[in-house]
Structures are given as structure tokens and as C-alpha cells.
C-alpha positions in Angstrom: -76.6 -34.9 33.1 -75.3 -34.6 36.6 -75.4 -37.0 39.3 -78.8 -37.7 41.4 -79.1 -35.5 44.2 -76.8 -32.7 42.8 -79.0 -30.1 40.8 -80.7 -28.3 43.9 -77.2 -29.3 46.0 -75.5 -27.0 43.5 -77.8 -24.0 45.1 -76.2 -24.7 48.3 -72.3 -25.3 47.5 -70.0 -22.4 46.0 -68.8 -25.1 43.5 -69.3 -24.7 39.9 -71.6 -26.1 37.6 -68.5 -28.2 35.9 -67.4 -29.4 39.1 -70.6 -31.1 40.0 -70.6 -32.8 36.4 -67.4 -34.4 37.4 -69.0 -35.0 41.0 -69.1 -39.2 42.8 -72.2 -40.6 42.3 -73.8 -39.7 45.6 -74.9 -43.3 46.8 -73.3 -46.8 48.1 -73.1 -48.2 45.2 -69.5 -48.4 44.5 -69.3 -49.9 48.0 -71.9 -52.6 47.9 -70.7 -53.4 44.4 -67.2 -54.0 45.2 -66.0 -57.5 45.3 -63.1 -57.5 46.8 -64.3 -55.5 50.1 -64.2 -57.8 53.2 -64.2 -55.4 56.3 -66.8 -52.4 56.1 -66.7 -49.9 59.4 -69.4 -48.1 60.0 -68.8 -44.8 62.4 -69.7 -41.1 63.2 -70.9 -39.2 65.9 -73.1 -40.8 68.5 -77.2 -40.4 67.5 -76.6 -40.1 64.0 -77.9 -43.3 62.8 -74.9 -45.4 62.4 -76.8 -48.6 63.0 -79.6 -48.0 60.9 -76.6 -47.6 58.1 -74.6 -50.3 59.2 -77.9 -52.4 58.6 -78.9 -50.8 55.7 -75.5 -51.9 54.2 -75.6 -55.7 55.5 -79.1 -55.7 53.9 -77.5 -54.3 50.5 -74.3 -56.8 50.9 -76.8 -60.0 51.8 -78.2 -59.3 47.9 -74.9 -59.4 46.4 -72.7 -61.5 48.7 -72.7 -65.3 50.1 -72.7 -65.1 53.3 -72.7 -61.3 55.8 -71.9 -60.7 59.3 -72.9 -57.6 60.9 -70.9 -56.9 64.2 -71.7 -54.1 66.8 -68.9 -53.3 69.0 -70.4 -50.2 70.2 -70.9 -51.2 74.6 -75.0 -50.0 74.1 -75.7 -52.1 71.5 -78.7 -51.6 68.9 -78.4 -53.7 66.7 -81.5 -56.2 68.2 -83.3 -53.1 68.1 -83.1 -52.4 64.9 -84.1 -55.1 63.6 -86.6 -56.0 66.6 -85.1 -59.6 67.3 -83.0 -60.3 70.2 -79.3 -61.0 69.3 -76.1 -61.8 71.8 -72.3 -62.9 71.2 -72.8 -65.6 69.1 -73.6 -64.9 65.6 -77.6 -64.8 65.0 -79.5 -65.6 61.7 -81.8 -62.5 60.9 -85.2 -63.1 60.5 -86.2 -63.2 56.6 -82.8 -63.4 55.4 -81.0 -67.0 54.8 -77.2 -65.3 54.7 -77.4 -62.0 57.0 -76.2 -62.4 60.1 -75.7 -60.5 63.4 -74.2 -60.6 66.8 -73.3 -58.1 69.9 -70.1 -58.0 71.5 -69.0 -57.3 75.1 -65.7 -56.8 76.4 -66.1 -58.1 79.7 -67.0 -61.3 78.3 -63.7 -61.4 76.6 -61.8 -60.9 79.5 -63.9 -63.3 81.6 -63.1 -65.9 78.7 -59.3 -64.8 79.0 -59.2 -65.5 82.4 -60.7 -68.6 82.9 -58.1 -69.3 80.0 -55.4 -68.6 81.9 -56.5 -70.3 85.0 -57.0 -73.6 82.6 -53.1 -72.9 81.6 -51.8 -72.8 85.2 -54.2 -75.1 86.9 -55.6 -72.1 89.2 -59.3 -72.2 89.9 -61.7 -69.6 89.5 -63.0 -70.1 93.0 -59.8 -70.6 95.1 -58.9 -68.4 97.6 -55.8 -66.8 96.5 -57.4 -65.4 93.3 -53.7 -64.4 91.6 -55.0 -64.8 88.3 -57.9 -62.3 88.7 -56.2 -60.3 90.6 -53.3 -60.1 87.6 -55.8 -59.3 85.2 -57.5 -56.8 86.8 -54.1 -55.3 87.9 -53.7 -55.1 83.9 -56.7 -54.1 82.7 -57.0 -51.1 85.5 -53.5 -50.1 85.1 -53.8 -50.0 80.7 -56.8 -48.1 79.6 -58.7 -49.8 76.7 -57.1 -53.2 77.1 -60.0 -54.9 78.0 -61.5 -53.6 74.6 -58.1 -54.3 72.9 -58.1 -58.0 73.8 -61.8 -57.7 73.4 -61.3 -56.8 69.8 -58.3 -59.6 69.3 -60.8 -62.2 70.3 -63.2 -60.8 68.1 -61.2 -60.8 64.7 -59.8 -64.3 65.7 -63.5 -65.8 65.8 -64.4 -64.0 62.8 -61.3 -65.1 60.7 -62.0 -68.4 62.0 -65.6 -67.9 59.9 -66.4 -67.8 56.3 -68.5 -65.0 56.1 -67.1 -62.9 52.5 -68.1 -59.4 54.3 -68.1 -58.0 57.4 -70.0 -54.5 58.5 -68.7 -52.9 61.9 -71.4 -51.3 63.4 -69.2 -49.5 65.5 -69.3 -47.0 68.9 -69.1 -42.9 68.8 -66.2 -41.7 67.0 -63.8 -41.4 70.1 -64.3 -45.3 70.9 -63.7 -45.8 67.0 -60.6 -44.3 67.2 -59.3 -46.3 70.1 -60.0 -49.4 68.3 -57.1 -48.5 65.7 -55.1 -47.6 68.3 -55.6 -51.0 69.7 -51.6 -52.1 68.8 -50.2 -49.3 70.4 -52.2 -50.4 73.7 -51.4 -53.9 73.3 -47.4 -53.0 72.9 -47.8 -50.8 76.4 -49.5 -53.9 77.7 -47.0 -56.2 77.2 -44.5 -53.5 79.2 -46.9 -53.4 81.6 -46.9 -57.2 82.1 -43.1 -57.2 82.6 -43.2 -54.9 84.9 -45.5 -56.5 86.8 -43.3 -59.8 86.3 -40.3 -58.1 87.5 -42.1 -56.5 90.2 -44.2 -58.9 92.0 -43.2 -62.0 90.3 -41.7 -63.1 94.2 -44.8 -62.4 95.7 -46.7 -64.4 93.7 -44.2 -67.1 93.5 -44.2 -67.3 97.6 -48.0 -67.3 97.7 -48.2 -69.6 94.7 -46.0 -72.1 96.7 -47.7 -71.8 100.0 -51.0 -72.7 98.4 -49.9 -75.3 96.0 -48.4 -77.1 99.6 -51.4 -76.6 100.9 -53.1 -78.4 98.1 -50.8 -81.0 97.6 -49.1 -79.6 95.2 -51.6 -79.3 92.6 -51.7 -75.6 91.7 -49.6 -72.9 89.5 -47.2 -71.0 90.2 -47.4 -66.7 90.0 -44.6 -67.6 87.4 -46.5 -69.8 85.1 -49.9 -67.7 85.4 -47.7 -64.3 84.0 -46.3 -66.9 81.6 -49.3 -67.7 80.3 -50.6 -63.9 80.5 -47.9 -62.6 78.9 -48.3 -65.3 76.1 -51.7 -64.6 75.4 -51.0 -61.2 74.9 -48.3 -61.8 72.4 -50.9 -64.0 70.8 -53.0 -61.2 70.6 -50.7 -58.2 69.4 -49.6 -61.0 66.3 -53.8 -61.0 65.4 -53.9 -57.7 65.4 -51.2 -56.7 64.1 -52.5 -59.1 61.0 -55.8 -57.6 60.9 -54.3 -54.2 60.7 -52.1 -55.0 58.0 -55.8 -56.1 56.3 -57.9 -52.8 56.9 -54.7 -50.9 55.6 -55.5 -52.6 52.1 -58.0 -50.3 50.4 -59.3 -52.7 48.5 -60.4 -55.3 51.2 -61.6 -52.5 53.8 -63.2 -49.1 53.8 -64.6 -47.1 56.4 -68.1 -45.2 56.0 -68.8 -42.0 58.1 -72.6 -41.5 59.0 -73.7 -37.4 59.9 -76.4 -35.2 59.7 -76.5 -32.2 58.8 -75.9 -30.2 62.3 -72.4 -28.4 62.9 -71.3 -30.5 65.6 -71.6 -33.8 63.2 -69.8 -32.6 60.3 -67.1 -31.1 62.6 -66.6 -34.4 64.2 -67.1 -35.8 60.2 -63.8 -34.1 59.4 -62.0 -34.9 62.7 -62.4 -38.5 62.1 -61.7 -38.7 58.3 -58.2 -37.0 59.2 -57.7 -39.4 61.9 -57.9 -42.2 59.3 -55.9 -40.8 57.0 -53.4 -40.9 60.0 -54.3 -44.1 60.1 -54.0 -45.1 56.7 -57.6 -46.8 56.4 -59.7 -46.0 53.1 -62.9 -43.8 53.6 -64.3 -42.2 50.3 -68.2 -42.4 51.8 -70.2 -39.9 53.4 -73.5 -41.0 54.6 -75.8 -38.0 55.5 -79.0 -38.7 57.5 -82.3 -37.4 58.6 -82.3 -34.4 55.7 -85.5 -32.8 55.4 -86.7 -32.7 51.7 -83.2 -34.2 50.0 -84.9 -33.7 46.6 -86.1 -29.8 47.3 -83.7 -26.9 47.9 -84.6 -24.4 51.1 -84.7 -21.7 48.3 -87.8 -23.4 46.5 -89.7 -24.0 49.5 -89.3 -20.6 50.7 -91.2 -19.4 47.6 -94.1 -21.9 48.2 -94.2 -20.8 52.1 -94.5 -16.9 51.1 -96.8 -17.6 48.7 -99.5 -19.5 50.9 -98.3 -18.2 53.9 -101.4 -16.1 54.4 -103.7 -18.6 54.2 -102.4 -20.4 56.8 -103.6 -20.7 60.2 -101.5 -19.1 62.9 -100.5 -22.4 64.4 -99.1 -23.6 60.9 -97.7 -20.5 60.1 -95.4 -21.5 63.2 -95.2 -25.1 62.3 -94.0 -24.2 58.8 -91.5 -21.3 60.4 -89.8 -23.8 62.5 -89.6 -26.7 59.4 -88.2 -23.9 57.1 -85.2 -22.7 59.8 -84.3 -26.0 59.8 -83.9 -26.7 56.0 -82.1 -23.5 55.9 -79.9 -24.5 58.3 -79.3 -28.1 56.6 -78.5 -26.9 53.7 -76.2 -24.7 54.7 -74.0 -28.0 56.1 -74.9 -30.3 53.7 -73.4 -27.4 51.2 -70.5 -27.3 53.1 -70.4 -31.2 53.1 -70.0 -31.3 49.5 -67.4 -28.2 50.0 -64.7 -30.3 52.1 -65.8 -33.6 50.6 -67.4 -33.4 46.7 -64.5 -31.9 44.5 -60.6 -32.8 43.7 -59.9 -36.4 43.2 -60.4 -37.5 46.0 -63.5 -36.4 46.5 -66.1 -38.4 48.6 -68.9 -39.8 47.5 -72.1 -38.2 49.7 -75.0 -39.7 50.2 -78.3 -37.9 51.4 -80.3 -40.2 53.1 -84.5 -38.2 53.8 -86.2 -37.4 57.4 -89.1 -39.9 57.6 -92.5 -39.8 59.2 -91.3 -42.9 61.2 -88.9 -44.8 62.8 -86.5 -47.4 60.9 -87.1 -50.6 62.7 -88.0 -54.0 61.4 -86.2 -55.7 58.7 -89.0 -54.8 56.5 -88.5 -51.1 56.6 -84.5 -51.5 57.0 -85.2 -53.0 53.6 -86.7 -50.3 52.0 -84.9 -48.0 53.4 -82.0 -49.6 52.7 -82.4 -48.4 48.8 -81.9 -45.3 49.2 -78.1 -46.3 50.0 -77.9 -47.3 46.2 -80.8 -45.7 44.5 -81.0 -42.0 46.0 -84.0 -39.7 45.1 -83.9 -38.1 41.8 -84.8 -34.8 42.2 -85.0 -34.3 38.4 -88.3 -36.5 39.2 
């Protein structure tokens, strides 16, 4: 028989009935289930329901791994949310679980960290009045866009390889942010240029006023040379992390990327823009999560017959009601069609998950835990 979820889907798609019994099975499971995954990214358009996946799939990984981390790296974090209990930086046990756990990055931290660092290597204090090292980083990090989030990141992975957590889920920012972050060696290689130029180009300067203070103290304090120095080799630090962990999330079977849509144009559009993007990028992604789909177990066709058959003996406000809910199914199955289209046949076809509309919000672990299932048990609409 065919997969779950693809009987009424085959109403909606113009593949045949031969490709669908050759079709993924349209759930998680081959995700959640596979050993040798350490890095898991979750991404898509912004207001999908990325974090709701991302901890659907921790929840799913705590049940079958040691020990799971769940990162957000996304600025507006929402993770705490989610599961209604307050996380920050460090990471965070989650309520009624004894190996899930979570934490919230920010990138100003990171740089804030990196500069006291600095000012540690050269002996400059935060406070004193010349403020070259602040002023170096913030020449860097205005002058290089997404270095603050590049070193951010390095910081990050450094902490977390540092850790023995056996699965990480990235619940990650809108796709455009996403997209940055893999670019994050390319920044880091123009940062680095950017740091000798500023070496060769105000490395005097700072030298001079380096001198005049450190007389002024007694001799106590860095020089402008020893504070790029120590810049410069922090950077270099950081490209050899990254350039490590990239070598890691290019290995399909330690890393995979899921995409998270619903079924709206805009969303599968930027669904294909990003699974091209990692192709670019050579970064596995064979997952489609699909969310907030109205009846995933009934086709628009079927409940079209039901709606003209009781239609008149419905009031006039319900008549509208059930209008409105029926344009919308329509409409969703048209794209979720379409999803299966670009993503459900050849081998490497996607596996597509279809993930229902509820009456209420996901929050609490309790109902992230039900929920959850549906990532590895979908509805059978044979049922």
C-alpha cells in the first residue's frame, strides 16, 4: 500500500499512481532514527513554525539519543516560549526531560566576550580612556557586514564541540539569515583583509597613542600593535573552527538540514530558493516539513461534496464560515500538490511531511510532546 498521507495527496499532484508507491515515507522518521546525525538545522521562511519543529525534533531526538542540545540562533528568540520556561546563553535543562536541553544565543554577547578577550591579551582596560580596542572592533564589525554573527557563530560551535551532547538541532533565523551563516567563511576570509588593512593603515596611530598612554601609565598598557595582534589572531582562530565545522555539515551523514513551510506561495517559493542554495552549498536536505494544513487526512475535493450537500441547511453565517475554510483548502492543496511536484518523485526525492492546523497553540512541553508525533507517526488517512 502507499505511504501515509499519500492516497488523497495523489488527487492534488499530476504524479502517477506508481510514482507515489515508490514515494519517501512522508514523516521524520528516517531523521530521528539515524545514528550517525550530529548537527540537525532547522530553517524556512519566517512565521512558518520553525521552532515549534525544531522542538518537536529535540523532543523526538531526547527519546532516542543520550544527551540533546537545541540551539536558537535566530536574534528574536522563541525558543523559552515555546516551551514556556525562560532560557538564556548558557545551556538550560527543559523542564520534564533529564537529557533535552536548550539555550539562546546573541551575537553581541560574543563580541563583548571577544573584546574583553582582547583587552585581557594586551593589558588594555575596558574603562580606560583611549578605548583602541573597542574602537578596533567596532571599526571591524561596522566596516564587515555579518562578522559580529560570524564570530558569533565560531564561538558558538567552539562551546558546543567543547560539549558532549550526541545531537544538536539549530533552531535557526528566516531563510536569508540562514544563508549568511554558511557563508560565514567567506566573511571571515574578508575579515581578516579587512584587519590588515586596518593594520597597515592606522597601525602608527595607534602605536603613537598606545605609547603616550602606556607613559602616562607607567608603562603598563598595550600597544595598537599587540591589540591587532591579538585581533588578528583571534580571527584566525576562528576561520580554523569554522572552517572545521564546515568540513562537518558537508558530511551527509553527520548533518542534514530540514526546511519548515506551509502551504502559501510565498513559502514554497522561498522552500525551493533555499534547497538550491544548499545544494550550492553542499549541505544534505532530503526533509520537507509542511505546517498548519487544514484537514491533512481529507482532500478539498471530498469536502466540497459534504459542503454542497448540507449547504442549505446551514445558516447564512456558516455558510460564510464554511466558504472561507473551503478557499483555503483549495488553495492548500493546490501547493502542497505542487510540493510533492518539485520534491516527491526521482531519486532524490524529499521526504514531506504534513504537519495539521490545530484548534490551539503549540506551547508547553506537554503539547510539543504530542505534537511532536506527528513528525514520525503522520495521520493515516486510510483511517
Amino acid at each position: 500500500t502507499p505511504p501515509k498521507n499519500t492516497l488523497e495527496t495523489n488527487k492534488k499532484t499530476n504524479m502517477s499512481d506508481e510514482d507515489f508507491d515508490n514515494l519517501p515515507e512522508p514523516s521524520l522518521r528516517n531523521v530521528v532514527e539515524q545514528q550517525s546525525l550530529n548537527w540537525i538545522f532547522v530553517g524556512g521562511k519566517g512565521g512558518v513554525g520553525k521552532t515549534t519543529t525544531s522542538c518537536c525534533i529535540g523532543i523526538q531526538m531526547a527519546l532516542r539519543r543520550q544527551k540533546v542540545l537545541i540551539i536558537s540562533t535566530d536574534p528574536a528568540h522563541n525558543l523559552s516560549d515555546a516551551f514556556s520556561q525562560k532560557f538564556n546563553k548558557d545551556p538550560t535543562l527543559v523542564r520534564g526531560f533529564e537529557n533535552l536541553y536548550c539555550m539562546e544565543i546573541d551575537a553581541n554577547d560574543d563580541m563583548d566576550a571577544l573584546q574583553k578577550e582582547i583587552e585581557g591579551v594586551t593589558g588594555a582596560g575596558a574603562g580606560e580612556e583611549d578605548g583602541s580596542v573597542s574602537s578596533l572592533v567596532a571599526e571591524l564589525t561596522s566596516n564587515i557586514p555579518g562578522i559580529d554573527e560570524a564570530m558569533s557563530f565560531s564561538e558558538l560551535m567552539k562551546q558546543v564541540q567543547e560539549m558532549d551532547y550526541d545531537c544538536v538541532v539549530f533552531d535557526t533565523a528566516p531563510t536569508g539569515h540562514t544563508l549568511r551563516l554558511l557563508s560565514f567563511p567567506t566573511i571571515l576570509e574578508n575579515a581578516l583583509g579587512k584587519v590588515m588593512d586596518l593594520k597597515d593603515k592606522f597601525g602608527g596611530i595607534i602605536n603613537q597613542a598606545g605609547a603616550m598612554f602606556a607613559g602616562m601609565r607607567g608603562g603598563n598598557a598595550a600597544s595598537g600593535q599587540q591589540m591587532t595582534d591579538a585581533l588578528l589572531g583571534k580571527l584566525e582562530e576562528t576561520r580554523g573552527v569554522i572552517n572545521k565545522v564546515n568540513t562537518a555539515f558537508r558530511d551527509k551523514n553527520k548533518t542534514t538540514f530540514v526546511c519548515v513551510c506551509i502551504p502559501e506561495f510565498l513559502s514554497i517559493y522561498e522552500t525551493e530558493r533555499l534547497v538550491q542554495e544548499l545544494s550550492k552549498f553542499g549541505i544534505d536536505s532530503h526533509n520537507i516539513v509542511v505546517n498548519q494544513v487544514l484537514f491533512p487526512e481529507k482532500d478539498a475535493e471530498e469536502l466540497g461534496e459534504w459542503y454542497d450537500e448540507n449547504k442549505s441547511t446551514l445558516p447564512k453565517e456558516a455558510q460564510d464560515i464554511c466558504a472561507k475554510m473551503m478557499a483555503r483548502k483549495r488553495m492548500q492543496d493546490k501547493y502542497i500538490g505542487q510540493c510533492f511536484d518539485l520534491y516527491g518523485d526521482g531519486p532524490d526525492a524529499f521526504h514531506v511531511t504534513l504537519m495539521p492546523l490545530l484548534d490551539f497553540e503549540v506551547r508547553g512541553t506537554d503539547k510539543l510532546r504530542t505534537f511532536s508525533q506527528n513528525l514520525v507517526d503522520p495521520i493515516d488517512v486510510e483511517e
